[in-house]
N, C-alpha and C positions, 0 to 999 in steps of 0.2 A: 670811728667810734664816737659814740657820746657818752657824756657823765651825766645822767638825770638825778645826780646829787644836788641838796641846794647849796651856793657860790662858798659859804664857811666851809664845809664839807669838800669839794672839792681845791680850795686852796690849801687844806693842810695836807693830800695829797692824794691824786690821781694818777692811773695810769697814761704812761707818755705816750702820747698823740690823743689823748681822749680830751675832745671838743665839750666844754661847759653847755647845759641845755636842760636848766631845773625843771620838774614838770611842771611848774606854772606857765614856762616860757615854749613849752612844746610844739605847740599848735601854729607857732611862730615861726620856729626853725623847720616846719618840714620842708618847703620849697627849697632850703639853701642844701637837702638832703639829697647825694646823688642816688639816680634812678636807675642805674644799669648794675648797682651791686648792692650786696645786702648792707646794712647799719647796722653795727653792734651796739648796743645799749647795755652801759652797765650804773650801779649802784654799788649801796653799801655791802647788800648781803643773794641781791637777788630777788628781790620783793617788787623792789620800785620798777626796776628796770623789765620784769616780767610786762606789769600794768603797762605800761612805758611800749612795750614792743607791740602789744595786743593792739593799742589802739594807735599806732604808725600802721600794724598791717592793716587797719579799717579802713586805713587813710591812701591806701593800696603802695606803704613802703615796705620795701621785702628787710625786715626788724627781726635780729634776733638779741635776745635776753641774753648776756653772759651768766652762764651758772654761777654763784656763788659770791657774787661782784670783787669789788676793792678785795675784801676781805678773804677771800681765796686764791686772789693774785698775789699778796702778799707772804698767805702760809706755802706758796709754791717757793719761793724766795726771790722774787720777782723786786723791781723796787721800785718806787713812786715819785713821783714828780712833785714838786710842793712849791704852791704863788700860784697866781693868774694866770690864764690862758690868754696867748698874744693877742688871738680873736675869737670868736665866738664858732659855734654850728655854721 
């Protein structure tokens, strides 16, 4: 999974195991993106991460959108990771 939140955003808190990967930085980390399974891309609400998955599938990554992002993992009662990611996408 990727956070295509930008870095403030995802330090105050992410879902655990979701790899930082703002979309300025997108086009950068697709190569490090495995290709035998799908990438989940999420955001704040769902917006970003939709754009976000459209143009990985261009890119012929099989991307999909989490519905609702952060903010629906959380109203499930789910709970968030908060700080830096060890390493990157």
């Amino acid at each position: 999974m990727i956070d295509v939140r930008e870095p403030d955003e995802y330090r105050a808190g992410h879902v655990p195991g979701a790899h930082p990967a703002p979309l300025s930085t997108l086009g950068a980390v697709v190569s490090a993106l495995p290709g035998d399974e799908p990438v989940y891309v999420i955001c704040a609400s769902g917006n970003r991460s939709g754009w976000a998955a459209e143009q990985l599938e261009a890119l012929g990554v099989d991307a999909v959108s989490v519905a609702g992002g952060t903010a629906a993992w959380t109203r499930a009662g789910h709970s968030l990771d908060r700080g830096a990611a060890a390493e990157a996408a």
